[in-house]
DRENDO-1510 file (C-alpha; in Angstrom, 1 decimal, always signed):
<recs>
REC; n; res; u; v; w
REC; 1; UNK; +91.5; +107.5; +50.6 .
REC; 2; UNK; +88.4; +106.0; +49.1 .
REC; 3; UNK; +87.3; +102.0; +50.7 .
REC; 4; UNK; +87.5; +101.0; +47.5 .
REC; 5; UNK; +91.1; +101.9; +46.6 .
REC; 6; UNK; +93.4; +99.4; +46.2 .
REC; 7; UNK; +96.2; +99.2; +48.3 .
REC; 8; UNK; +99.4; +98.0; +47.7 .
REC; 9; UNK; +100.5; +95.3; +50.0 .
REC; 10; UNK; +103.3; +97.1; +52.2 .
REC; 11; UNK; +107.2; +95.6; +52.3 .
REC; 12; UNK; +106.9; +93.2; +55.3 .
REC; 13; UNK; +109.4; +94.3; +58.0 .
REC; 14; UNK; +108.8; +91.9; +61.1 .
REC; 15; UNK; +106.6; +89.1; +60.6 .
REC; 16; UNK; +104.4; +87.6; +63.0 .
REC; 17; UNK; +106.9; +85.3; +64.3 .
REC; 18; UNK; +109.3; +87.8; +64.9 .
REC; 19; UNK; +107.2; +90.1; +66.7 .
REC; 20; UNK; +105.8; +86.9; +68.6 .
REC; 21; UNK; +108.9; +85.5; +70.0 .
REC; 22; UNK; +110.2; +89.9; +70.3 .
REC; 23; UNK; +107.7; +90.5; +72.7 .
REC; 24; UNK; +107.3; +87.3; +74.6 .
REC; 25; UNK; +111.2; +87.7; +75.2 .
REC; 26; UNK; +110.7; +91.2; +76.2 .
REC; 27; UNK; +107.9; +90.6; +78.3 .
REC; 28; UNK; +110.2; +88.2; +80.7 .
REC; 29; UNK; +113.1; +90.6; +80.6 .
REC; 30; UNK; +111.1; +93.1; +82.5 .
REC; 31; UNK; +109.4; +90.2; +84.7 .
REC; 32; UNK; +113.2; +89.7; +85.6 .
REC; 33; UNK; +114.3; +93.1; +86.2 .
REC; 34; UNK; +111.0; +94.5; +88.0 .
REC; 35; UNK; +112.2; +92.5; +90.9 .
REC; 36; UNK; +109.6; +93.0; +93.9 .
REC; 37; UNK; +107.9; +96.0; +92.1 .
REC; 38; UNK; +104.6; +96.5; +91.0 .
REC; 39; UNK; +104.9; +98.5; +88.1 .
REC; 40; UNK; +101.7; +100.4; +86.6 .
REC; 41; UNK; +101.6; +100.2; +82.5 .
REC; 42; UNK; +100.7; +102.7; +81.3 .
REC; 43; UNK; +99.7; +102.6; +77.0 .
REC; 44; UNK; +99.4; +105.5; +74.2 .
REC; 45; UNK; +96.0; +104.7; +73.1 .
REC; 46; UNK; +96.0; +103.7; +69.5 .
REC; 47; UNK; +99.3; +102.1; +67.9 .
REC; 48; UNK; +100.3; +100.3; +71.4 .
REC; 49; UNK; +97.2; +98.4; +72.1 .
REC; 50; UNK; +97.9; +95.5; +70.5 .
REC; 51; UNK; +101.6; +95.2; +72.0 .
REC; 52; UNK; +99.8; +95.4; +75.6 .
REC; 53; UNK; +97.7; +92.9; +74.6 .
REC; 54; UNK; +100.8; +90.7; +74.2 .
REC; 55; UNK; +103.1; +91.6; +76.3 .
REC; 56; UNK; +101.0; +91.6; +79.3 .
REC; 57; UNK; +100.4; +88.3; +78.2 .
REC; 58; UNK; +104.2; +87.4; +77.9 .
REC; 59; UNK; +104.8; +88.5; +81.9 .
REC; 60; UNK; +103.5; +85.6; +84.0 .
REC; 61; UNK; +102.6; +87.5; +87.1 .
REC; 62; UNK; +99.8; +89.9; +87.7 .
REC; 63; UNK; +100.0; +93.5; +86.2 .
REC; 64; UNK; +98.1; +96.2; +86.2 .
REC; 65; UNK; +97.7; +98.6; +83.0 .
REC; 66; UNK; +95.6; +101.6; +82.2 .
REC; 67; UNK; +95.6; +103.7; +79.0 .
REC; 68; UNK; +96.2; +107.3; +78.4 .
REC; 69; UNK; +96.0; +108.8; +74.8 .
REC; 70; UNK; +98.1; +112.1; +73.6 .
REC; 71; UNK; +97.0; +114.8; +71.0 .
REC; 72; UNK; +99.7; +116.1; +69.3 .
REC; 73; UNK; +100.0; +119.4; +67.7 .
REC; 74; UNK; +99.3; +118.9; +64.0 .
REC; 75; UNK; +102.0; +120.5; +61.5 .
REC; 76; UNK; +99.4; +122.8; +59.1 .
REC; 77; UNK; +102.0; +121.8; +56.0 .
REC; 78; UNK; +101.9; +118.1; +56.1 .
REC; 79; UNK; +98.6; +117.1; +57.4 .
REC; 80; UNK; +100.2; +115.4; +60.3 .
REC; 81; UNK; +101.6; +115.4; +63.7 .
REC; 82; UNK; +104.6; +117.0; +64.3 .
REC; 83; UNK; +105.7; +115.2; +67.5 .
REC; 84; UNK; +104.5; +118.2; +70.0 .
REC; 85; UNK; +102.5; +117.3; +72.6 .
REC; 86; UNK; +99.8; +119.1; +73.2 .
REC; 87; UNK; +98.2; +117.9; +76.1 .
REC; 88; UNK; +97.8; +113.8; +78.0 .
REC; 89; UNK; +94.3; +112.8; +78.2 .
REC; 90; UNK; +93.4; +110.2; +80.9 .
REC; 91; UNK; +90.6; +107.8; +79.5 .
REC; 92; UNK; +89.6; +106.3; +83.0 .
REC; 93; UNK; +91.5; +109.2; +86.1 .
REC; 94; UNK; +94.3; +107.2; +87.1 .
REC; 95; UNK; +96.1; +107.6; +90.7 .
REC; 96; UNK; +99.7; +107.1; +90.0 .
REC; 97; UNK; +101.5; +108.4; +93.1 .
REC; 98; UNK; +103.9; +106.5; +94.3 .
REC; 99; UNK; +104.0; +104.3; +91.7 .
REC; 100; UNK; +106.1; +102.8; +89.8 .
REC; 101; UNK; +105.0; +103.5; +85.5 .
REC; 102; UNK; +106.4; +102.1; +82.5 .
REC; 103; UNK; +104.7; +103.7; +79.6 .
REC; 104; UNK; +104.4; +101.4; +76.5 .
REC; 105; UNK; +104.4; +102.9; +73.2 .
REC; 106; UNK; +104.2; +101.6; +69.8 .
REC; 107; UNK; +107.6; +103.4; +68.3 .
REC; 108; UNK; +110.1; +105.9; +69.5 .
REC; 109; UNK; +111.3; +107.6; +67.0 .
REC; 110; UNK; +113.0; +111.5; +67.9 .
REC; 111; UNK; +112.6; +111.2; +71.8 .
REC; 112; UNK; +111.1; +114.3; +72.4 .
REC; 113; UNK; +107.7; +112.9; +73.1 .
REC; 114; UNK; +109.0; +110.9; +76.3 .
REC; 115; UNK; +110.5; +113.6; +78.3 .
REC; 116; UNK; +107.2; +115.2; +78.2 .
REC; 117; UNK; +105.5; +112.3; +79.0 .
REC; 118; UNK; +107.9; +111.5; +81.5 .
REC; 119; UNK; +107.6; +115.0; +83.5 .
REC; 120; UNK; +104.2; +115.3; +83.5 .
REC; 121; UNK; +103.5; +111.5; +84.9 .
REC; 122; UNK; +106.4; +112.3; +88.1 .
REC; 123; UNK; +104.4; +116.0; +88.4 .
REC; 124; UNK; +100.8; +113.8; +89.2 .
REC; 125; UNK; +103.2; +111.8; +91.6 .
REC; 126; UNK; +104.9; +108.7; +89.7 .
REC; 127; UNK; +107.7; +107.7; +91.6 .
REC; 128; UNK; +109.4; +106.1; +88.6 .
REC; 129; UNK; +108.6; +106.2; +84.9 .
REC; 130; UNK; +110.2; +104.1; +82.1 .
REC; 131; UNK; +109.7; +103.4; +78.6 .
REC; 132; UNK; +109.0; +100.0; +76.5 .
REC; 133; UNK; +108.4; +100.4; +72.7 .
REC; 134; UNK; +107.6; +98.0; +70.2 .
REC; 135; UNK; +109.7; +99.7; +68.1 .
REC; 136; UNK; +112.6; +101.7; +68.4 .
REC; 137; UNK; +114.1; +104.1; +65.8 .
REC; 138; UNK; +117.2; +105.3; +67.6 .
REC; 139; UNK; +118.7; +106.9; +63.8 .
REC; 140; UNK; +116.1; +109.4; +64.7 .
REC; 141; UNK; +116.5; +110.4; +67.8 .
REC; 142; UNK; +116.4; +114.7; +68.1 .
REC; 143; UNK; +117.3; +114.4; +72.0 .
REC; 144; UNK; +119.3; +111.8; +74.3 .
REC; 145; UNK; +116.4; +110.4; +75.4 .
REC; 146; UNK; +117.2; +106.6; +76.8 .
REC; 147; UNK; +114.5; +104.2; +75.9 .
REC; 148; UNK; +114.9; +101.3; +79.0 .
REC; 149; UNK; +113.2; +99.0; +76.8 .
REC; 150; UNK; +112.2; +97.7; +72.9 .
REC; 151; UNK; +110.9; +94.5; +71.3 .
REC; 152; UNK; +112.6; +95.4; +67.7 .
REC; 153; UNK; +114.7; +97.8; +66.6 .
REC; 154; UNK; +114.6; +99.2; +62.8 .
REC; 155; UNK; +115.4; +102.3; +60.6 .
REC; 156; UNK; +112.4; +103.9; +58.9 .
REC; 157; UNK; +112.7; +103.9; +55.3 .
REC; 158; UNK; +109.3; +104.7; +54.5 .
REC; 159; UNK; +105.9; +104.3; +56.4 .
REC; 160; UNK; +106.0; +101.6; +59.3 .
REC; 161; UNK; +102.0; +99.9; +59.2 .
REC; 162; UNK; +100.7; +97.0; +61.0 .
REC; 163; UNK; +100.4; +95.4; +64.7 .
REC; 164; UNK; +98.1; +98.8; +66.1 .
REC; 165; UNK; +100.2; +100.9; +63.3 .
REC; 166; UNK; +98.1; +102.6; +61.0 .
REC; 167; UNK; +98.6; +104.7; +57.9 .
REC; 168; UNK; +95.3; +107.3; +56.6 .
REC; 169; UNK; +93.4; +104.6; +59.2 .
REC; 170; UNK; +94.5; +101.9; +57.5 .
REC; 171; UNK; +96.7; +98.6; +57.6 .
REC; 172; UNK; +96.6; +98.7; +61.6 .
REC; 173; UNK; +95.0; +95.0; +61.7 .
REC; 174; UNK; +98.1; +93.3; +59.8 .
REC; 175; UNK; +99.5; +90.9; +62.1 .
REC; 176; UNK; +103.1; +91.8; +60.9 .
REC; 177; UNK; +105.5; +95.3; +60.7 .
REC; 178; UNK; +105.4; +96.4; +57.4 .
REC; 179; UNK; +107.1; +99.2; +55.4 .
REC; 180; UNK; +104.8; +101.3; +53.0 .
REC; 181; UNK; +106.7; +103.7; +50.8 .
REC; 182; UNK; +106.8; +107.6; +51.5 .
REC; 183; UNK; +104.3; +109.3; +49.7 .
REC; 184; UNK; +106.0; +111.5; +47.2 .
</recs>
């Protein structure tokens, strides 16, 4: 996509307030229910950056995060990930044994990612792992996967850009959820 395309505004989805007051009430629902723990978050580098950067915000007690970032196996046909994981890379080495994780991602969509995700973080020694998304798209869920936690919950109807979510690199910096139409 050339710079100097121009880009059609997307279909706003959630705006800022929404996501604002989301996440702030989110973030104290896990305060609540984390009890006496000290839970380890743990964020998919990229879309969920930007929903750490609130929501740690949102929980009024010290917490500790750390990043990972997954490479997903790329479907030759479509030019883009098919939800495979490939491999989990760790930014910074992280000692997680013992330790109770909640992995933050921007959206969960078919549930096969966090099964993965969740396996390989009890195989280095996490004695619990849960989930808190952003967004949660449970219409397209391939597996039973559970997610414990979500600011907003949606249907897909098109591209979802904005807050970390980016489309061809782009659109990531809105401060709301917006909807781009699916490229024909």
């Amino acid at each position: 996509m050339s710079p100097d395309a121009i880009l059609a505004p997307p279909e706003i989805l959630f705006d800022t307030a929404a996501i604002r007051d989301s996440v702030a009430a989110l973030g104290h629902r896990i305060e609540g229910e984390i009890g006496d723990e000290d839970p380890l978050l743990i964020a998919l580098l990229g879309g969920s950056v930007i929903f750490l950067a609130d929501l740690v915000r949102a929980i009024e007690r010290p917490v500790r995060y750390e990043f990972i970032d997954v490479a997903y196996h790329v479907d030759p046909a479509r030019g883009e990930d098919d939800g495979e994981v490939m491999r989990i890379q760790y930014p910074i080495p992280i000692d997680i044994a013992g330790q109770s994780v909640l992995v933050l991602k921007d959206v969960v969509s078919s549930g096969v990612t966090e099964p993965y995700l969740e396996q390989q973080l009890r195989d280095h020694g996490a004695a619990k792992v849960r989930f808190a998304a952003l967004i949660d798209l449970p219409d397209e869920r391939k597996t039973p996967f559970e997610l414990q936690y979500s600011a907003l919950v949606s249907h897909r109807r098109g591209v979802l850009v904005g807050y970390g979510l980016k489309h061809k690199g782009l659109y990531g910096n809105l401060p709301y959820v917006g909807r781009l139409e699916e490229e024909g």
